[in-house]
VOBA-1610 file (N, C-alpha, C; in pm, whole numbers, padded with zeros to 5 digits, always signed):
BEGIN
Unk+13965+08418-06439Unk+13880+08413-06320Unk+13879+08549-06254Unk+13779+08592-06221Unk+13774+08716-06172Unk+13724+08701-05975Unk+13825+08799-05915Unk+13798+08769-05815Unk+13766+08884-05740Unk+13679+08934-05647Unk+13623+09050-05588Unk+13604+09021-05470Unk+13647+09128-05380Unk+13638+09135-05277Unk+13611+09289-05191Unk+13531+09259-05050Unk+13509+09386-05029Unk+13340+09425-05068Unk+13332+09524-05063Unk+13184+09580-05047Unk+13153+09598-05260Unk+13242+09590-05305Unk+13225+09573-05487Unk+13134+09455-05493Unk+13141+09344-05410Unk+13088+09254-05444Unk+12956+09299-05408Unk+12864+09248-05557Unk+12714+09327-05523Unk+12628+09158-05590Unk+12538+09110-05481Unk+12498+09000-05521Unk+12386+09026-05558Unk+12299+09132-05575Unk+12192+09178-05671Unk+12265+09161-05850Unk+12378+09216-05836Unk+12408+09217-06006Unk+12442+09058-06050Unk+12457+09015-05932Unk+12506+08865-05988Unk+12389+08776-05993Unk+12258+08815-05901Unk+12163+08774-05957Unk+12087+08805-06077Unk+12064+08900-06059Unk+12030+08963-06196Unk+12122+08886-06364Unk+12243+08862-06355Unk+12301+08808-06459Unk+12298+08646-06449Unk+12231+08576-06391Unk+12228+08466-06408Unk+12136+08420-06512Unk+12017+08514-06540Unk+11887+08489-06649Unk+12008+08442-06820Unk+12111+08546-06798Unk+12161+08529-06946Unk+12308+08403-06948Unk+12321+08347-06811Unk+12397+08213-06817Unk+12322+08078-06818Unk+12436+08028-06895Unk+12395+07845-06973Unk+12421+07766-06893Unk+12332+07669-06851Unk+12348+07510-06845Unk+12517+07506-06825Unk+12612+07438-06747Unk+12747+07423-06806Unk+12778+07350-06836Unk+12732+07234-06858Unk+12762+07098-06903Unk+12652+07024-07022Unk+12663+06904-07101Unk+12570+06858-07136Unk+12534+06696-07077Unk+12448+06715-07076Unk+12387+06613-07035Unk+12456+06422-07059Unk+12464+06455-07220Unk+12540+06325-07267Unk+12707+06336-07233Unk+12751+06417-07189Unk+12936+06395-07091Unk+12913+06265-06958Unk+12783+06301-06918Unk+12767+06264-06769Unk+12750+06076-06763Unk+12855+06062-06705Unk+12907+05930-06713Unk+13002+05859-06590Unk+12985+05740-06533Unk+13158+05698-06481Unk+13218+05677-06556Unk+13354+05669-06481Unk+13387+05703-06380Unk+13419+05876-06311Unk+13416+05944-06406Unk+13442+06114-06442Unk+13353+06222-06357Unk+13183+06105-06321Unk+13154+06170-06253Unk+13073+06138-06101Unk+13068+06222-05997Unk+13012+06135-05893Unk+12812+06097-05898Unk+12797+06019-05835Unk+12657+05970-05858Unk+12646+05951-05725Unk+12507+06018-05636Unk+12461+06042-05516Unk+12322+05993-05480Unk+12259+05953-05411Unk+12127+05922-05328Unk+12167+05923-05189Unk+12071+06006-05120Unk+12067+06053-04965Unk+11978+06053-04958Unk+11915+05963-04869Unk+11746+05946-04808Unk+11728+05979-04684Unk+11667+06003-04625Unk+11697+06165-04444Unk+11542+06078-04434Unk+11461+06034-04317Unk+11339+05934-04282Unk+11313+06083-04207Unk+11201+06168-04214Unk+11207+06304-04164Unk+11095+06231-03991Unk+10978+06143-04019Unk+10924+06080-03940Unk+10799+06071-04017Unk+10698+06016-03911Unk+10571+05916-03944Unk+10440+06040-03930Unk+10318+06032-04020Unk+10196+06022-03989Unk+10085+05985-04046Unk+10003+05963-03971Unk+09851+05856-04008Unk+09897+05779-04176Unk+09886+05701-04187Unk+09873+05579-04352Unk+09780+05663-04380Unk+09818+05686-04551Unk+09737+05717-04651Unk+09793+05818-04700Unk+09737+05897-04796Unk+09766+06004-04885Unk+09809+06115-04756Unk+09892+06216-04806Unk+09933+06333-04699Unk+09762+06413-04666Unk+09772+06527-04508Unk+09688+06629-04509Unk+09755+06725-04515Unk+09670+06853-04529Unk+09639+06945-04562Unk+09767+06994-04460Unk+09785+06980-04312Unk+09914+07020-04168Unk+09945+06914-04144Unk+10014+06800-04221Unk+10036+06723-04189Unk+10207+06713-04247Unk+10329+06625-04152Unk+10448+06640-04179Unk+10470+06676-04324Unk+10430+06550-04412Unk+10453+06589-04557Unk+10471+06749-04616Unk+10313+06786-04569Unk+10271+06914-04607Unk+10379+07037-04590Unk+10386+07011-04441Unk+10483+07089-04400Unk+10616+07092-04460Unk+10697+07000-04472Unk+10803+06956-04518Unk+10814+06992-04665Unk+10747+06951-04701Unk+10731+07037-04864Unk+10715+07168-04886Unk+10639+07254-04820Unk+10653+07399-04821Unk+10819+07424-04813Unk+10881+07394-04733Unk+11009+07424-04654Unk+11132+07385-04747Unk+11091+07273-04866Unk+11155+07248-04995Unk+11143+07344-05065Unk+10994+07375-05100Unk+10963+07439-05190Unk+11095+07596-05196Unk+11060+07660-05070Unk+11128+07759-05071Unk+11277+07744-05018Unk+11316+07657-05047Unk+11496+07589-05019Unk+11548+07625-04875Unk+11477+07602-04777Unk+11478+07648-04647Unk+11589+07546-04568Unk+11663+07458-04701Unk+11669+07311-04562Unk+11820+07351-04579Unk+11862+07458-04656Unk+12024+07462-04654Unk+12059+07479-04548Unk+12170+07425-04500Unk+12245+07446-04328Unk+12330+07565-04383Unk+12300+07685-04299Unk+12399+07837-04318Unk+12504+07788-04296Unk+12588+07740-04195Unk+12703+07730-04204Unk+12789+07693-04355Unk+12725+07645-04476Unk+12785+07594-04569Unk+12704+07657-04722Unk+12579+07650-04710Unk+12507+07715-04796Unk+12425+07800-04773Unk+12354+07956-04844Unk+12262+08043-04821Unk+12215+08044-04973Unk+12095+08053-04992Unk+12038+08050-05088Unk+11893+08118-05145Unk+11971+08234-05267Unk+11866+08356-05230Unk+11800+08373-05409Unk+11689+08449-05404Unk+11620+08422-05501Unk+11503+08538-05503Unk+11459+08579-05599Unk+11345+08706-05595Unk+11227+08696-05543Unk+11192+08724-05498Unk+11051+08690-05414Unk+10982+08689-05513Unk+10887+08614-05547Unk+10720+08635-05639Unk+10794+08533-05770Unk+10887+08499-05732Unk+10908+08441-05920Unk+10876+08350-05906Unk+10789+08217-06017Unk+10718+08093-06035Unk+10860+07995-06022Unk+10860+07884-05959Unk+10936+07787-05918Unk+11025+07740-06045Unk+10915+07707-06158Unk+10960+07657-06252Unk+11046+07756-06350Unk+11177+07706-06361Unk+11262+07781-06448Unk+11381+07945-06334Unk+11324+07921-06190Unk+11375+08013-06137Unk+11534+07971-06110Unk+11550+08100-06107Unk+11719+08128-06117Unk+11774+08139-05980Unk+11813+08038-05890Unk+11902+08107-05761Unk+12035+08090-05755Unk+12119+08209-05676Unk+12242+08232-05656Unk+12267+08162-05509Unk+12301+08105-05483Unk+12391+08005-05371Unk+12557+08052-05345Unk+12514+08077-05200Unk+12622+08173-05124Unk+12702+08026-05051Unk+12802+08020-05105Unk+12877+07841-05064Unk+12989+07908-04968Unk+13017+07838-04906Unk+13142+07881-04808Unk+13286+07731-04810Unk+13384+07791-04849Unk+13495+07665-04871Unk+13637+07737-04891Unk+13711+07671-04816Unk+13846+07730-04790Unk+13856+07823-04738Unk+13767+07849-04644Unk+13765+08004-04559Unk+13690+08114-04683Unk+13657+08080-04804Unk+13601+08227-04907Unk+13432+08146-04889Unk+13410+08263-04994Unk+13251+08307-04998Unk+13272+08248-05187Unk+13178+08179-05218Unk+13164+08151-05358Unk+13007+08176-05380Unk+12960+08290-05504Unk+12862+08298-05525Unk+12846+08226-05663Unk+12743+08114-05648Unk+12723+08032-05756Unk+12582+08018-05796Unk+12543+08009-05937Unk+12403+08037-06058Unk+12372+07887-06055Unk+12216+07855-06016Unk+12188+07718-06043Unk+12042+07758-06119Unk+11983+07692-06190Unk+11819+07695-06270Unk+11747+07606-06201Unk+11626+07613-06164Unk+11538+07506-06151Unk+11485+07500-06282Unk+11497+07383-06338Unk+11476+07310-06489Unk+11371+07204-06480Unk+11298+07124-06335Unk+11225+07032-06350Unk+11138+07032-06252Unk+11013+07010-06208Unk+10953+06955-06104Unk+10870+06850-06127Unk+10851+06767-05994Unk+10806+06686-05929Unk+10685+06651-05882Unk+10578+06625-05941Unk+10430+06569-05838Unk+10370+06460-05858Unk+10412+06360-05769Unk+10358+06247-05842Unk+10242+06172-05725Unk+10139+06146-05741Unk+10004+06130-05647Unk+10009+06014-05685Unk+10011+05886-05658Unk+09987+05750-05711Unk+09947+05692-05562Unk+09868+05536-05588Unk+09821+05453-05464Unk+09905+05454-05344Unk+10053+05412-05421Unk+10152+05338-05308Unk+10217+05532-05251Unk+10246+05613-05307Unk+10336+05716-05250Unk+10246+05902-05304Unk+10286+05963-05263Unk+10334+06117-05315Unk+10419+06153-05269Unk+10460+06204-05416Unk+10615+06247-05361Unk+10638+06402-05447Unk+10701+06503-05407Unk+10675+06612-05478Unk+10830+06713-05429Unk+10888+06739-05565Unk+10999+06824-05494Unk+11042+06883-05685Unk+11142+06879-05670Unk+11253+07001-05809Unk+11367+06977-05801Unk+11450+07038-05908Unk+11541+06968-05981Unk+11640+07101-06027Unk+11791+07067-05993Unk+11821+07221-06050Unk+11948+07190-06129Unk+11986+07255-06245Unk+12113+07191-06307Unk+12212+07377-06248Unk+12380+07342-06248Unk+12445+07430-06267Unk+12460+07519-06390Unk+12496+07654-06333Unk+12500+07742-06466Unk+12648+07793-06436Unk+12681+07852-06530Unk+12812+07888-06619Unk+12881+08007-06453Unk+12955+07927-06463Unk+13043+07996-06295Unk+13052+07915-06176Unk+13001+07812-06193Unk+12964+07734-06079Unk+13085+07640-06030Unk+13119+07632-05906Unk+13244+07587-05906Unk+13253+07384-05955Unk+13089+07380-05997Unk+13086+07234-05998Unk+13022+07220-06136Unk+12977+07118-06166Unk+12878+07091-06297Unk+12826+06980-06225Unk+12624+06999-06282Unk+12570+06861-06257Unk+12452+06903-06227Unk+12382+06835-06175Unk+12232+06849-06153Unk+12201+06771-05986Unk+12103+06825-05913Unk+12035+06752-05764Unk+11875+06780-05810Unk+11859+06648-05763Unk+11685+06658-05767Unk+11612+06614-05617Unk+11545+06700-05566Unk+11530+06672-05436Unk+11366+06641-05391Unk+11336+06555-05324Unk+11217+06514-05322Unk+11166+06548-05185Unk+11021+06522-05157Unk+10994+06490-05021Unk+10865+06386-05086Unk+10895+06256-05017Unk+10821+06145-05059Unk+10689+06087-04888Unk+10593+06056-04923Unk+10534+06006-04831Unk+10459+05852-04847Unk+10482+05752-04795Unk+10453+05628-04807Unk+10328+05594-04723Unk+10225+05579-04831Unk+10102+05532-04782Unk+10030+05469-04705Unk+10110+05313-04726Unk+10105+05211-04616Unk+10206+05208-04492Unk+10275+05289-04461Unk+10339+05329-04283Unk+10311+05436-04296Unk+10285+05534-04369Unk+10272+05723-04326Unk+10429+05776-04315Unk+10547+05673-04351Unk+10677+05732-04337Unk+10724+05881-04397Unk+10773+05972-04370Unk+10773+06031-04501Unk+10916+06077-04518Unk+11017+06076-04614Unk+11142+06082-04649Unk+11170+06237-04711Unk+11295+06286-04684Unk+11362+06418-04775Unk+11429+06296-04853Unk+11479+06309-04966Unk+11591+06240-05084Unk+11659+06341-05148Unk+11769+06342-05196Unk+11847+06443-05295Unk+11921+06327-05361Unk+11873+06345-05440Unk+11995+06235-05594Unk+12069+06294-05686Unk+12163+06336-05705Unk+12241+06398-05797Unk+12398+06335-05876Unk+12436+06396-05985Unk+12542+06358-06039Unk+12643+06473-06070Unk+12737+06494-06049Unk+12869+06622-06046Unk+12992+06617-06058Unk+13060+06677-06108Unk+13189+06707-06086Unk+13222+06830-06125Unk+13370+06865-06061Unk+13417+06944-06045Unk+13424+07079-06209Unk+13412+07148-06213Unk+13408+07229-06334Unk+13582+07256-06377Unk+13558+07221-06507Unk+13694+07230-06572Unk+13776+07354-06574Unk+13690+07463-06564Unk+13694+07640-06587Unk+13736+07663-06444Unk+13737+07551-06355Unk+13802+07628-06204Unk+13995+07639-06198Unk+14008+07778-06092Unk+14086+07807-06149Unk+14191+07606-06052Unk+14319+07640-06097Unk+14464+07519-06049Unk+14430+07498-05903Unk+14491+07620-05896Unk+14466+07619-05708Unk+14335+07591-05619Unk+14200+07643-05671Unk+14094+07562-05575Unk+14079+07455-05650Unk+14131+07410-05750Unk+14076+07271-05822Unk+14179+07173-05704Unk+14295+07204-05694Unk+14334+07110-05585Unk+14287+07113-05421Unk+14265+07243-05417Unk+14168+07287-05271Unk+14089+07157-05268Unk+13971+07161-05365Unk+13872+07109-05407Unk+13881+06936-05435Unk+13987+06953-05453Unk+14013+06750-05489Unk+14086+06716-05322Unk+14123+06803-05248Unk+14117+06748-05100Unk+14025+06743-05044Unk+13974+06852-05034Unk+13870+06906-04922Unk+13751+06923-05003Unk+13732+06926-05117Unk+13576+06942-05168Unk+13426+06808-05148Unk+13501+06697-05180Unk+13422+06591-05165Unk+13373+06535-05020Unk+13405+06562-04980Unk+13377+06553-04803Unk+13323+06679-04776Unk+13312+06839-04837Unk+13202+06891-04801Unk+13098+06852-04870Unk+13119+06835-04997Unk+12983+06814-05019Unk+12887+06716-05000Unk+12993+06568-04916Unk+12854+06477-04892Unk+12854+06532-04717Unk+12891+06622-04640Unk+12858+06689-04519Unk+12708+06730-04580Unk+12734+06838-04679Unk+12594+06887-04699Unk+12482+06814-04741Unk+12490+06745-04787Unk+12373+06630-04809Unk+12338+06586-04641Unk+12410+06527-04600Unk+12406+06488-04463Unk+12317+06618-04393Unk+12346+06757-04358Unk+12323+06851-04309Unk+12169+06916-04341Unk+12112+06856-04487Unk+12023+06874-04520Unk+11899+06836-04514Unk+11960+06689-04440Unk+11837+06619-04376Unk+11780+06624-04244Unk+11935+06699-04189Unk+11924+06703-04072Unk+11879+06853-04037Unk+11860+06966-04080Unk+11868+07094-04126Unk+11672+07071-04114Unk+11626+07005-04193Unk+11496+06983-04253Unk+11418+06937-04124Unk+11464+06831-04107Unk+11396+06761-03972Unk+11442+06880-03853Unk+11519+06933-03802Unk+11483+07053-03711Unk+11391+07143-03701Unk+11353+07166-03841Unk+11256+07295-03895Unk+11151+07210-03846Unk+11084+07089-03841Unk+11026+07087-03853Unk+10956+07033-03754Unk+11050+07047-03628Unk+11020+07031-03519Unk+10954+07184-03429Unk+10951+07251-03492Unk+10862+07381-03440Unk+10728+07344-03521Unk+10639+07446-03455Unk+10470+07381-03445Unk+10459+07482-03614Unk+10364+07403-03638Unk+10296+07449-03778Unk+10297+07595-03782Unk+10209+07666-03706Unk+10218+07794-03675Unk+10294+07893-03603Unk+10444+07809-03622Unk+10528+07906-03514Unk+10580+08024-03633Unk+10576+08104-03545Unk+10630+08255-03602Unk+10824+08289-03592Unk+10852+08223-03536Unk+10992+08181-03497Unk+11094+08095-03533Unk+11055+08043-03665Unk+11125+07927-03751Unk+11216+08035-03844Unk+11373+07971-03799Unk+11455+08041-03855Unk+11453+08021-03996Unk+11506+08113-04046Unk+11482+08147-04211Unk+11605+08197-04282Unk+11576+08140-04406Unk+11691+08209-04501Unk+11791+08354-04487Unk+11875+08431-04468Unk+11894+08533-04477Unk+11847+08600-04605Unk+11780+08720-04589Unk+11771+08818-04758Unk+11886+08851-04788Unk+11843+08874-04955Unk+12003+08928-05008Unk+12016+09099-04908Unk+12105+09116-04899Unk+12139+09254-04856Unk+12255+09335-04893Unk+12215+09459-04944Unk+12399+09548-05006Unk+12472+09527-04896Unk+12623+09576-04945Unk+12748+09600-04896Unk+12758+09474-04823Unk+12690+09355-04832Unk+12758+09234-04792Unk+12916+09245-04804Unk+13024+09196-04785Unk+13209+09174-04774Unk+13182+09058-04816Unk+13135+09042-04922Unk+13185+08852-05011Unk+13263+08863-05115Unk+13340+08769-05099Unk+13454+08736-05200Unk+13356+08628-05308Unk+13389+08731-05387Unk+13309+08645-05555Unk+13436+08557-05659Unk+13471+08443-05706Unk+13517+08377-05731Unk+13430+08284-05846Unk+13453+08385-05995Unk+13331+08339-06056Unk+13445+08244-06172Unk+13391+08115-06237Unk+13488+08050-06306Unk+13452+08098-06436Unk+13350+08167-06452Unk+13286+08185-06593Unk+13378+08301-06664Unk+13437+08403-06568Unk+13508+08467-06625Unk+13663+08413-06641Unk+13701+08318-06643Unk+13828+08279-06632Unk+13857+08186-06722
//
C-alpha cells in the first residue's frame, strides 16, 4: 500500500491513471451474505401529473445527477475532466474517513433512460476500480411518477469492503465504515433536495470543488499494496 502525503500528492496524476485501472471485482463473487445490498429512495417533491418539463423539478434534478453535484463535501468530492461523454467516464472521489483523505477510481459503465406511460426515470451506474477502498457498483436514478408528479432520487447498490485494504483500516472500516456509508446515502438525498431549493436560474448554487495542485491529501491507494 502506498501512502503519500503532503503536497506529492498530485490528483491530476491519479486521474489521469485511472483510464488504465480494472473493474475490481467480478460480477459473479457478488452474493450474500459477503456482500451488502442497498436501496435509498430520497421523495425530492411534487409537480404537475404527467411526463417531466423542460424547468421542471425532474429536469432540474437530473442535470444535478448528471454532473454528481449531490455528494455532501463533508464526506465525498468528486472530480472529473470537463468535456468528457458520461458514458464510460472515469471519476476520482475524494472520501474522507478516519480523519485521512482517500482518493478513489470509479467508471461510469451504464446509463439510464427510460420514458414509459407510468414513469421516467433517468440516471447512471458506476462500478469500483482497482484502489478503491471498497468493491461494488451504485446505480442512481432520478425517477418521476406520472400519475402524482412525485419525483424520487434512488441509489441501489451492492459492496464490500476490498480484500487489498491494508489490516488496520480494514478494522477502522469494519467499525466505523458501515455507518458512514449508509450516512452518505442518507446525505445524498438530502444534499440533492437543498440544491434544489434555489431557483432554476440562480447563479449561486454551490458546486463541486475543481481539482486544484498542491492540494495536502493523503493518498492511500490499495492497488499498490
Amino acid at each position: 500500500m502506498r501512502i503519500t502525503r503532503g503536497r506529492d500528492a498530485d490528483p491530476f496524476a491519479v486521474l489521469a491513471d485511472l483510464g488504465a485501472r480494472r473493474i475490481n471485482y467480478d460480477r459473479g463473487e457478488v452474493a450474500r451474505p459477503d456482500w451488502n445490498f442497498d436501496r435509498h429512495r430520497h421523495v425530492l417533491g411534487f409537480e404537475e401529473p404527467g411526463p417531466p418539463t423542460e424547468s421542471g423539478l425532474w429536469s432540474r434534478a437530473r442535470a444535478l445527477v448528471r454532473d454528481y453535484e449531490f455528494t455532501p463535501p463533508e464526506l465525498i468530492n468528486a472530480h472529473y475532466r470537463s468535456g468528457t461523454d458520461l458514458a464510460e467516464r472515469n471519476m476520482l472521489l475524494e472520501g474522507r474517513f478516519l480523519g485521512l483523505r482517500f482518493l478513489m477510481g470509479v467508471r461510469i459503465t451504464a446509463l439510464l433512460d427510460e420514458r414509459g406511460e407510468e414513469r421516467t426515470a433517468w440516471g447512471w451506474s458506476y462500478d469500483t476500480l482497482d484502489g478503491h477502498l471498497e468493491r461494488g457498483r451504485v446505480d442512481y436514478a432520478v425517477v418521476k411518477h406520472h400519475s402524482t408528479g412525485e419525483v424520487e432520487f434512488t441509489a441501489t447498490s451492492y459492496s464490500q469492503v476490498s480484500p487489498a485494504l491494508h489490516p488496520v483500516l480494514r478494522m477502522g472500516w469494519a467499525v466505523f465504515g458501515r455507518r458512514t456509508q449508509l450516512r452518505f446515502y442518507r446525505r445524498i438525498g438530502e444534499r440533492l433536495e437543498d440544491l434544489l431549493r434555489y431557483p432554476a436560474d440562480a447563479v449561486t448554487v454551490p458546486r463541486r470543488r475543481p481539482v486544484a495542485r498542491g492540494w495536502n491529501l493523503t493518498i492511500i491507494d490499495a492497488a499498490s499494496g
